[in-house]
C-alpha positions as CSV (number, residue, x, y, z in Angstrom):
1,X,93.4,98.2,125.0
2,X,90.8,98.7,127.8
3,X,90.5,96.5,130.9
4,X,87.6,93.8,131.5
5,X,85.4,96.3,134.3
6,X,86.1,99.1,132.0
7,X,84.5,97.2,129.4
8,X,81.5,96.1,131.6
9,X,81.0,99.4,132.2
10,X,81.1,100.9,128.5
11,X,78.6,97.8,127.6
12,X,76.4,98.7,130.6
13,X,76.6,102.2,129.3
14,X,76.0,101.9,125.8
15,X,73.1,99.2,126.6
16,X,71.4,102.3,128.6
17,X,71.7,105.1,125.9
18,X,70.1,102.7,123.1
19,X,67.2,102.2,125.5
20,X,66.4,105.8,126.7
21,X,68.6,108.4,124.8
22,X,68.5,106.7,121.4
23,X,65.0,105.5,121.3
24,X,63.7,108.8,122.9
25,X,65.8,110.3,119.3
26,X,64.4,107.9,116.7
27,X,60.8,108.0,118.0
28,X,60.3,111.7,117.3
29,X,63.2,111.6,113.8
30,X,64.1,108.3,112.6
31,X,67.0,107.7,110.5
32,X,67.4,108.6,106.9
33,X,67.6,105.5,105.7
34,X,67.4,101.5,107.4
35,X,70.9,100.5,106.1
36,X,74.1,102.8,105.7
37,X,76.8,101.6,103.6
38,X,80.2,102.4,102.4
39,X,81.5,102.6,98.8
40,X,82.4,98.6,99.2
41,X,78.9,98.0,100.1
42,X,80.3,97.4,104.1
43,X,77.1,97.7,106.4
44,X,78.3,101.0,109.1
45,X,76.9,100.6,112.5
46,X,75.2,103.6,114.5
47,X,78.1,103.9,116.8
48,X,81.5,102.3,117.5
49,X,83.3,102.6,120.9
50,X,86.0,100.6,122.8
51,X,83.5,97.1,122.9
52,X,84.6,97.0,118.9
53,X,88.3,97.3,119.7
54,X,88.3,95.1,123.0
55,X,90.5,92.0,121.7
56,X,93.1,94.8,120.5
57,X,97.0,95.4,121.3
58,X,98.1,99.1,121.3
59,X,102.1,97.6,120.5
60,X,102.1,95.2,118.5
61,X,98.5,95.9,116.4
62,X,99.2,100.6,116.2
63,X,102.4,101.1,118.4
64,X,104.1,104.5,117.1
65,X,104.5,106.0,114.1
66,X,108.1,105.1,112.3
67,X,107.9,101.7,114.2
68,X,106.9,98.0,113.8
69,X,103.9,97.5,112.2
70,X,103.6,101.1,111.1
71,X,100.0,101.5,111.3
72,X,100.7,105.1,111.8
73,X,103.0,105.5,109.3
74,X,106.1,104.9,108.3
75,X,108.0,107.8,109.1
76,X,108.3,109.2,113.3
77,X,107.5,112.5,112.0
78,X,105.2,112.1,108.8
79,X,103.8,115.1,107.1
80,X,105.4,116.9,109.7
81,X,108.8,116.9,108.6
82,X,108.2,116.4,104.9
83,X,105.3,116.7,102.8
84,X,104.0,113.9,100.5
85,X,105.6,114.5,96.6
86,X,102.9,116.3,94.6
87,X,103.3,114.3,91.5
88,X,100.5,115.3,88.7
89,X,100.2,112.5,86.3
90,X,100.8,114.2,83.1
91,X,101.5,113.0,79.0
92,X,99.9,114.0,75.8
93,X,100.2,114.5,72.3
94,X,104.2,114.8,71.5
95,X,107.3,114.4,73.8
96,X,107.8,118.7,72.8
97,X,103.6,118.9,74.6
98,X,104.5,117.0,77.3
99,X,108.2,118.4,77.9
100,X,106.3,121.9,77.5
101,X,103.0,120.7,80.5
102,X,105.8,119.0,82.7
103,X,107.8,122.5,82.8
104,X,104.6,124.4,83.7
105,X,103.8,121.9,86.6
106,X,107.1,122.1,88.2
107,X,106.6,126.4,88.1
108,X,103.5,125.9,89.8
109,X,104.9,123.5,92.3
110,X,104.9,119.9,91.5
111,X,107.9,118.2,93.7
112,X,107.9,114.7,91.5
113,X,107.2,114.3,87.6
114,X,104.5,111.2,86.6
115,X,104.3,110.5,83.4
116,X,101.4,109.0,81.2
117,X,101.9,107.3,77.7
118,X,99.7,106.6,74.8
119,X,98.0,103.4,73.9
120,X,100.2,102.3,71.6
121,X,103.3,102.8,73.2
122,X,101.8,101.0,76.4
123,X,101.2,98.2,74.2
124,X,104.8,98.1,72.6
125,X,104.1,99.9,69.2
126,X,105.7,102.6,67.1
127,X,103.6,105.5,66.4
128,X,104.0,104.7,62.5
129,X,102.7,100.6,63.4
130,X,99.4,100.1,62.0
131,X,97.8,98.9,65.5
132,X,98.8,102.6,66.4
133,X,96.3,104.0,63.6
134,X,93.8,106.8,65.1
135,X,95.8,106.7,69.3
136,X,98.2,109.0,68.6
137,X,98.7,111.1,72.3
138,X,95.4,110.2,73.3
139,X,95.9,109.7,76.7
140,X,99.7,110.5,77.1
141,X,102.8,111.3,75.2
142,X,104.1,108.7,72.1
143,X,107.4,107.7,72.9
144,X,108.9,105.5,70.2
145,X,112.7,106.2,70.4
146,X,115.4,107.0,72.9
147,X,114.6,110.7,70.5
148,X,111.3,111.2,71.7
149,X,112.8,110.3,75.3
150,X,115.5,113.1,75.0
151,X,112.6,115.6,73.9
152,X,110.2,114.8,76.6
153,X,112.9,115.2,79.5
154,X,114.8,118.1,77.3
155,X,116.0,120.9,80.3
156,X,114.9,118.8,83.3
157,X,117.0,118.3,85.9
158,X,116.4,114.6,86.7
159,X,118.7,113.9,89.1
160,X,116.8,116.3,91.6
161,X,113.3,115.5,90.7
162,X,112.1,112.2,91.0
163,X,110.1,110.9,87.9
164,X,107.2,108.2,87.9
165,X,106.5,106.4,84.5
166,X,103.2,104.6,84.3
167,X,104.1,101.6,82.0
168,X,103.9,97.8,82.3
169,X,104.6,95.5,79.6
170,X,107.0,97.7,77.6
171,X,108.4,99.4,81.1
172,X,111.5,98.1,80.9
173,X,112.7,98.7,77.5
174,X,111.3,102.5,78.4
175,X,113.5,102.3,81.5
176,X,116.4,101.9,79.3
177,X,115.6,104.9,77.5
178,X,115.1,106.8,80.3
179,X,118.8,105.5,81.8
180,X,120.3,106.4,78.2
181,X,118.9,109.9,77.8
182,X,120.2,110.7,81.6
183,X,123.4,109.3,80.6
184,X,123.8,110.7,77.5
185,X,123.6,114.2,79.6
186,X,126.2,113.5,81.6
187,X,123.8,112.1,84.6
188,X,124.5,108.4,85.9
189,X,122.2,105.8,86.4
190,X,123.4,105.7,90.2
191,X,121.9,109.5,90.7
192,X,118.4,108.8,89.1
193,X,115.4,108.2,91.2
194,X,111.9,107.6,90.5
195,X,109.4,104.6,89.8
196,X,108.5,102.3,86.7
197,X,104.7,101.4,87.4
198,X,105.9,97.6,85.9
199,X,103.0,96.0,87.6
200,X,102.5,92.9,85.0
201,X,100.0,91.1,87.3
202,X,97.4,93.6,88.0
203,X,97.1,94.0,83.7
204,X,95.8,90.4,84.0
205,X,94.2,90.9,86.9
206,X,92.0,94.2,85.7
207,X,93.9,96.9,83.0
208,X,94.1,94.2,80.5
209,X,97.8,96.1,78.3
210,X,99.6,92.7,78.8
211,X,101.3,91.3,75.6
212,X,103.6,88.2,76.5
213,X,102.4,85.1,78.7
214,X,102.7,85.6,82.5
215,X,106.0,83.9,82.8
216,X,108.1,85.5,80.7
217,X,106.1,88.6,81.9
218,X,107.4,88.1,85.1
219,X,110.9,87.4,84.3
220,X,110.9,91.0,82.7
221,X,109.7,92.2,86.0
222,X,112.9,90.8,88.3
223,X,115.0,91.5,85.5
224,X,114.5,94.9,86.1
225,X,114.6,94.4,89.8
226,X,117.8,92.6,89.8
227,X,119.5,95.3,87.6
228,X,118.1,97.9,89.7
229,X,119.1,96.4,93.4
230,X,123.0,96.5,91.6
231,X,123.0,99.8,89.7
232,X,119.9,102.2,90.9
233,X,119.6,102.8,94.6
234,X,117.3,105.4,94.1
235,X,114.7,103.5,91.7
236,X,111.5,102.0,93.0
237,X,111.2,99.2,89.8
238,X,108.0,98.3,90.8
239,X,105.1,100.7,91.6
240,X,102.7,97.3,92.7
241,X,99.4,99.0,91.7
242,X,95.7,98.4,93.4
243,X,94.2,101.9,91.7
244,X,93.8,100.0,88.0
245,X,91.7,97.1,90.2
246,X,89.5,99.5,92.1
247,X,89.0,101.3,88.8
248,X,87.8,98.2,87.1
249,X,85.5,98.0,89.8
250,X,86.7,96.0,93.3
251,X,85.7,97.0,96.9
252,X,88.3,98.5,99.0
253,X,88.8,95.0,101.2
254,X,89.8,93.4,97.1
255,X,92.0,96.3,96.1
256,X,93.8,95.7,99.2
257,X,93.9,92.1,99.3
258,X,95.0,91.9,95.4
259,X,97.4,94.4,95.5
260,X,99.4,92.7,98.6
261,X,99.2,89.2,97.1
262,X,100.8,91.0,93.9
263,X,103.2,91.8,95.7
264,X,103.8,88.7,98.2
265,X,104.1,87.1,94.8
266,X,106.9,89.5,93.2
267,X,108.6,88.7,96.8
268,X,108.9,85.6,95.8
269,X,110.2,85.7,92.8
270,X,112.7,88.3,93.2
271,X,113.9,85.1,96.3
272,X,114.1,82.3,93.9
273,X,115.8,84.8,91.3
274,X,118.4,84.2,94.0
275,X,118.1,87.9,95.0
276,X,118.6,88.9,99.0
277,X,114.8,90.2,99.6
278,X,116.6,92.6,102.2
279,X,118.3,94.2,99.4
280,X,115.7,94.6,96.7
281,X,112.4,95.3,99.2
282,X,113.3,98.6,100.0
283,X,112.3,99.4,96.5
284,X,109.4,97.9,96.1
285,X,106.7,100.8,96.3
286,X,102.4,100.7,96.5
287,X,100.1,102.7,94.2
288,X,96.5,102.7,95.8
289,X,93.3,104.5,94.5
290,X,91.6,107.3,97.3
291,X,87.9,106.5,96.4
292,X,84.6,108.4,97.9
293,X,84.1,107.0,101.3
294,X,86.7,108.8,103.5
295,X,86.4,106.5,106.3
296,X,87.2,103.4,104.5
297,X,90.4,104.8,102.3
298,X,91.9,105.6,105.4
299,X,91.3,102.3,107.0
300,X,92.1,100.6,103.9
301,X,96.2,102.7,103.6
302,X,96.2,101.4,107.7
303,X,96.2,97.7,107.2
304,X,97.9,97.8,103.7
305,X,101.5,98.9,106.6
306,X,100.4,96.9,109.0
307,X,100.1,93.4,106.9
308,X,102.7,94.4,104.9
309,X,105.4,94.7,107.7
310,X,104.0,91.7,109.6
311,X,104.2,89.5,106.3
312,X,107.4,90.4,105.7
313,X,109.1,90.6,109.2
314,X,107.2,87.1,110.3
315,X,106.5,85.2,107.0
316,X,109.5,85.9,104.9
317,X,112.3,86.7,107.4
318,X,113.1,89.9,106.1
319,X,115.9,91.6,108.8
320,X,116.0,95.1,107.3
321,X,113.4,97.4,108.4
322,X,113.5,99.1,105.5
323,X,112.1,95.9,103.5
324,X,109.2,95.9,106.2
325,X,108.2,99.3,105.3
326,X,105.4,99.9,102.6
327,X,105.5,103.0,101.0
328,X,102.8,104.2,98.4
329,X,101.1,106.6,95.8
330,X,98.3,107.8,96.1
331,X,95.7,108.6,93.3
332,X,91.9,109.7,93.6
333,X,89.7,108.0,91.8
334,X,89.1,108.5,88.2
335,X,85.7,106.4,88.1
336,X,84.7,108.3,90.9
337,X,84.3,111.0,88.8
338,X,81.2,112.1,86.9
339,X,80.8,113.7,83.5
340,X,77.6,115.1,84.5
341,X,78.3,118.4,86.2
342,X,81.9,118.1,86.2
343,X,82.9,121.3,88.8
344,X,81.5,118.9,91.6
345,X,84.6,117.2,91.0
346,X,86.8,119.2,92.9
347,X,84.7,118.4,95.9
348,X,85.2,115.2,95.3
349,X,88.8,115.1,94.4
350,X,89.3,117.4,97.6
351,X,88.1,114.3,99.9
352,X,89.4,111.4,98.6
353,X,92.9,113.5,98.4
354,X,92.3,114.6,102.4
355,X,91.6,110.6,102.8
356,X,94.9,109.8,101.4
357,X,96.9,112.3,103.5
358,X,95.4,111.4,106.6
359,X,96.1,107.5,105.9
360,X,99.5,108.5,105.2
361,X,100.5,108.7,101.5
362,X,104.0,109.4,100.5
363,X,103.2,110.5,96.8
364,X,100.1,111.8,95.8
365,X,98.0,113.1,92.3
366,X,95.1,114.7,92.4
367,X,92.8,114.3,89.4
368,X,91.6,117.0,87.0
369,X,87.8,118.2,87.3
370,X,87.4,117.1,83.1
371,X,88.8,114.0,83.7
372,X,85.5,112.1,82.5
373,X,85.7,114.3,79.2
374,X,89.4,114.9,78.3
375,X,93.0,114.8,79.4
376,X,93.4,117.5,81.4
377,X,93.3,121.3,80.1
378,X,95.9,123.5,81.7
379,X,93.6,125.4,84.5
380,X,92.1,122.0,85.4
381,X,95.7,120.5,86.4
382,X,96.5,123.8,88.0
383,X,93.2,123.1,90.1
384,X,93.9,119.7,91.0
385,X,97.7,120.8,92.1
386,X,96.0,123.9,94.1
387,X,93.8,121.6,95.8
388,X,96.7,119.5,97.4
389,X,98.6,122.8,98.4
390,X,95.6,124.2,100.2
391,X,95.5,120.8,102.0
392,X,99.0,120.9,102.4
393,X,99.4,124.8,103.6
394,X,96.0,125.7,104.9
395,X,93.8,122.7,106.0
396,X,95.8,122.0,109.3
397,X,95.9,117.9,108.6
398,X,99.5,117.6,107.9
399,X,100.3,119.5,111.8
400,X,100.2,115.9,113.6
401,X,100.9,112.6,112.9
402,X,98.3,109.9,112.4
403,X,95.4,112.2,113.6
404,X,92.2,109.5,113.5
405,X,94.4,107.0,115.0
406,X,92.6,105.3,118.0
407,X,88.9,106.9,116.3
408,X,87.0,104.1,117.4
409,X,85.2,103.7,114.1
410,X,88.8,104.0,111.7
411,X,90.6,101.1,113.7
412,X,87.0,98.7,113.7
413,X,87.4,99.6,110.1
414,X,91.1,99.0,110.0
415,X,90.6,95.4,111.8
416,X,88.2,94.8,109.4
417,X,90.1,95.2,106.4
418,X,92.9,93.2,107.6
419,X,90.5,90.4,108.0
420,X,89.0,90.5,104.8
421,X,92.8,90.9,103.2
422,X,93.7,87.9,105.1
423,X,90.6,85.5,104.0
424,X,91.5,86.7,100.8
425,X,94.7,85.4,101.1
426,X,93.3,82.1,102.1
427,X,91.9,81.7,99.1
428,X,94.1,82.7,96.6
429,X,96.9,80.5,98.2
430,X,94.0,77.3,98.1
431,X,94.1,77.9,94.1
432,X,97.8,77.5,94.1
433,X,98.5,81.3,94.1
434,X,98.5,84.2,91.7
435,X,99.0,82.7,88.8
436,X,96.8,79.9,89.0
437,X,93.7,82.6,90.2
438,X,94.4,84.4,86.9
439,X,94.6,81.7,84.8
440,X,91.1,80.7,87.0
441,X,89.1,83.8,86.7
442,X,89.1,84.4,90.1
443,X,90.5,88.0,90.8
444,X,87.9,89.0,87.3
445,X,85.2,87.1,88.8
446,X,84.8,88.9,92.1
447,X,85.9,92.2,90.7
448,X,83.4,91.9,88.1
449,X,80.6,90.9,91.2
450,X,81.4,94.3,93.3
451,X,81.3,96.2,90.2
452,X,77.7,94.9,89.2
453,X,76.7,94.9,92.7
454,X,77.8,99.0,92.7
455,X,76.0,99.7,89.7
456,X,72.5,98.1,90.6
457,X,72.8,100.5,93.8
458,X,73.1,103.2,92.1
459,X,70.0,102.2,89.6
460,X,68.4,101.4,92.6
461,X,69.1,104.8,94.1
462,X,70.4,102.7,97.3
463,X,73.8,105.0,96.3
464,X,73.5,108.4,95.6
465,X,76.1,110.0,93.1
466,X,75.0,114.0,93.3
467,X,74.4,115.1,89.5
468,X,74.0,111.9,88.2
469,X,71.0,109.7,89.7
470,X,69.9,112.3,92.2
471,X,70.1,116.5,91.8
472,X,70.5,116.2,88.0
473,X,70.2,119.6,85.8
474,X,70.0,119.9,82.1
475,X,73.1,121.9,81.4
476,X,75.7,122.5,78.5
477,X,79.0,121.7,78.8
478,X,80.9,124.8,79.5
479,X,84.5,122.9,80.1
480,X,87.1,123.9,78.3
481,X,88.7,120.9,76.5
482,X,92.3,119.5,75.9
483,X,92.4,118.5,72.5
484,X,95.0,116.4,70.7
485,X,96.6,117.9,67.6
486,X,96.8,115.5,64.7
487,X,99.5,117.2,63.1
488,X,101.7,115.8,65.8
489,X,101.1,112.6,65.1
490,X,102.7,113.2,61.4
491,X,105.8,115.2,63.1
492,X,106.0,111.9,65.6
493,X,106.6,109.5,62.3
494,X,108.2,111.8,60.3
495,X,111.2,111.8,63.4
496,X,110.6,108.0,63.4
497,X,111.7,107.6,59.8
498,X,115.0,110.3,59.9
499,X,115.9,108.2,62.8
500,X,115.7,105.1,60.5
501,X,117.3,106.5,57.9
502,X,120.2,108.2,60.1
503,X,121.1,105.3,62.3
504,X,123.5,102.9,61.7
505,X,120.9,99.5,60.6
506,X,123.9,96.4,60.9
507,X,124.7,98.1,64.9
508,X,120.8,97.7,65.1
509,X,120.5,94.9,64.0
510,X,123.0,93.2,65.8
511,X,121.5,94.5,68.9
512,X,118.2,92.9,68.3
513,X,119.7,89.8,67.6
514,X,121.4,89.9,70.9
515,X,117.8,90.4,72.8
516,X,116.4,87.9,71.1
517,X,119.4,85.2,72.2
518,X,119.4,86.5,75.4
519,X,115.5,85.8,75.7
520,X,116.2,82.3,74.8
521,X,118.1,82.1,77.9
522,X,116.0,81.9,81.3
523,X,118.4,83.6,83.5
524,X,119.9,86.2,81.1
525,X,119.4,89.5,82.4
526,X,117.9,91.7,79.7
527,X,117.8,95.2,80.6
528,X,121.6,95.8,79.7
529,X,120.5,94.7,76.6
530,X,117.7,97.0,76.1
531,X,119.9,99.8,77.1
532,X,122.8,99.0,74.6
533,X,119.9,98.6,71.7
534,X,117.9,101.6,72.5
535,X,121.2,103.9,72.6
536,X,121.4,102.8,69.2
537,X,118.3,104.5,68.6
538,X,116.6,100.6,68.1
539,X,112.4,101.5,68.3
540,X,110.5,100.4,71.2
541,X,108.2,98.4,68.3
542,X,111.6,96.8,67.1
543,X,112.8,95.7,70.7
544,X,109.1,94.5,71.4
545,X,108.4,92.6,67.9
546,X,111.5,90.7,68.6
547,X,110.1,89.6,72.2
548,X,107.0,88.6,70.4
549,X,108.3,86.8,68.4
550,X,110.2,84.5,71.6
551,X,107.8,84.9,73.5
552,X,104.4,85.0,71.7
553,X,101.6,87.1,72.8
554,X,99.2,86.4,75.8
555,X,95.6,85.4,74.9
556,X,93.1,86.1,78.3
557,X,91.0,82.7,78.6
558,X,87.5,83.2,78.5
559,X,85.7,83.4,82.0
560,X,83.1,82.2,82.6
């Protein structure tokens, strides 16, 4: 980007001010501490000017935003001529809670719907199931039934607002549900949009809700891509999420490089499905985490376009642009946030949001200020919401496209991650690929390492987190707390068994039958299948026992 004299003259320059101007400084106030870090543990230097970006090429490395590499975004106009969707995860309790807290959001101006579920149904059980004993709308809604599904979405138009469902090993037999209850309203598949999370290999990798083995796993996966390249233009089937891994503890460089490889990897499968990848990669969409250090997020959502695009324009051949662009989710960080003096939260939730809009989200949630106590009370959500409005409306960021691109110290940093994406790459592909470096510990091993590593800095007060090892008060709790009802859990079964009673058991039954022949077969698609047994008002704990009972259930070797 800069020519060989102008370089020679920056060096010369920058070689005088450490001699005279910056000694002169640190003699009379030297610096606050001897090492400065960022959240990944990444050492910061004092200053960064053209010398760091001297081996760099404007076109083909930033070139402008809506173009090829789409370091700057991936949209000529960004923020500028549409905002990012305001999509507040919500889900607790009963489908009639959640139908009730999704309604309230959308008055106080959500644009997208995201939808959390409880612990049983993301682990493919009935509310009545005994595993489901004492989780009951914990931390979402219970959805058993293509009922509870009708309930939850009960006077929302969902062919105008886009809905994301955070689900992974039961997603697609949810999916269905969601397809039937539209249909059954008179809305076709064909007019839905939205995003099942469906990520299979980051549950291995860090969230740990996997049932079945990896391979049949995965054939659920480009099932539901397959079905959805043919009959849901609108639907992103796979939301290929790095927020669970940075939550379980990974630097920003290994949220990055896991996340991608995820994805190279569902690439590839969806190719030797026999699927067009200029077809189904359009719908393939990114769900990162906005952590603490503002700097490095932004860096981090930079190189996540630009390796993207240049993997799949260079490596894989794609010819559609639109199967070179990444588009993602943004959430902040959940571990970031502290239980001790929980109203700092906002502050925090305000930056790491900030971070995401200035690296270019196209979907983003702000967490709530109790989220280390509770699921969200109604004035926390309407906090978090307010916070991305003000950014939106008042802060100024959204006026201009890409403003910190060509900040020295954001495209060091955005070099930087691309490297450290790329040797991760190396490495994963020397152990055979994704598979293989689940099956070897690898992604838990280093994850595990940077979590560790983060913790003894904090013991070590070498990271300061305000309120909790440095500027602590005694002080009683004085948030107001979302609490679940128990009585719904006993409304929730007692629907369950009418359902069972009311339904017709031989169409059931035949309808299981035919998923579990089908899953027999390799290259039967299933989710036609799941939609034909759920409109028969088949549980989600019936379609899944039957899987189980094909497939088995996965058993996470021990690491050691």
């Amino acid at each position: 980007m800069f020519d060989k004299p102008e370089l020679a003259t920056i060096q010369q320059s920058k070689d005088r001010w450490e001699e005279t101007t910056l000694q002169q400084t640190l003699s009379k106030s030297p610096e606050r501490r001897k090492k400065f870090i960022t959240t990944s543990s990444e050492t910061i230097d004092r200053l960064y000017t053209p010398l760091d970006l001297a081996g760099m090429d404007y076109q083909h490395d930033l070139a402008m935003p809506g173009e090829y590499p789409y370091t700057r975004g991936v949209h000529a106009t960004m923020h500028r001529g549409k905002l990012w969707t305001m999509r507040m995860f919500a889900g607790f309790g009963t489908a009639e809670e959640t139908n009730a807290r999704f309604k309230y959001l959308l008055e106080h101006g959500e644009t997208g719907l995201s939808t959390a579920f409880d612990m049983p149904t993301l682990y493919g059980y009935d509310t009545d199931a005994p595993q489901a004993l004492g989780e009951f709308g914990k931390c979402g809604v219970a959805i058993s039934s293509l009922a509870d599904m009708e309930i939850l979405f009960d006077g929302i138009p969902v062919d105008q607002v886009t809905t994301s469902m955070t689900i992974n090993s039961p997603a697609a037999i949810i999916w269905a549900m969601y397809i039937a209850a539209a249909e059954k309203r008179g809305i076709p598949r064909a007019k839905l949009g939205g995003t099942i999370q469906n990520d299979i290999l980051k549950e291995y990798i860090a969230q740990k809700e996997f049932i079945f083995p990896p391979n049949p796993s995965m054939r659920l996966v480009v099932d539901t891509m397959e079905f959805g390249t043919r009959a849901m233009p609108l639907w992103n089937t796979i939301s290929i999420s790095g927020y669970h891994i940075r939550e379980a503890g990974s630097t920003a460089a290994q949220e990055l490089a896991f996340t991608l490889a995820d994805g190279m990897e569902y690439v590839r499968w969806g190719i030797q499905r026999g699927m067009n990848v200029d077809d189904f990669a359009p719908r393939l969409s990114f769900f990162f985490n906005a952590h603490n250090d503002f700097f490095e997020e932004i860096a981090k959502y930079r190189a996540a376009r630009r390796i993207w695009a240049k993997w799949m324009h260079e490596k894989i051949g794609a010819k559609n642009p639109r199967a070179w662009l990444m588009r993602f989710h943004t959430q902040t960080a959940g571990v970031s946030l502290t239980a001790q003096q929980p109203m700092n939260n906002v502050a925090r939730v305000a930056i790491q949001a900030l971070a995401a809009v200035l690296g270019g989200t196209q979907s983003l949630h702000t967490n709530s200020l109790d989220e280390a106590w509770a699921l969200p009370s109604e004035n926390a959500a309407t906090i978090a919401l307010r916070t991305q409005q003000i950014i939106a409306n008042e802060s100024g960021v959204a006026n201009t496209v890409d403003p910190l691109g060509g900040a020295y110290f954001v495209e060091t940093f955005t070099n930087r991650m691309e490297q450290e994406a790329n040797a991760y790459f190396e490495k994963i592909e020397k152990l055979g690929g994704v598979l293989p470096a689940i099956e070897h510990g690898f992604f838990q091993r280093e994850i595990a390492e940077s979590a560790a590593r983060y913790q003894t800095e904090i013991e070590t007060k070498d990271r300061i987190i305000v309120g909790v090892n440095d500027y602590v008060v005694q002080e009683d709790l004085k948030v107001p707390l979302l609490r679940v009802d128990e009585a719904g859990a006993r409304h929730q079964i007692a629907r369950l068994e009418k359902i069972r009673r009311e339904r017709d058991g031989a169409a059931v039954q035949a309808k299981l039958d035919a998923i579990r022949d089908a899953a027999k077969r390799d290259r039967a698609n299933l989710m036609p299948l799941f939609i034909d047994a759920v409109n028969a008002y088949a549980t989600l704990g019936e379609i899944m026992n039957v899987l189980r009972k094909v497939w088995g259930e996965y058993k996470e070797p021990v690491i050691v």
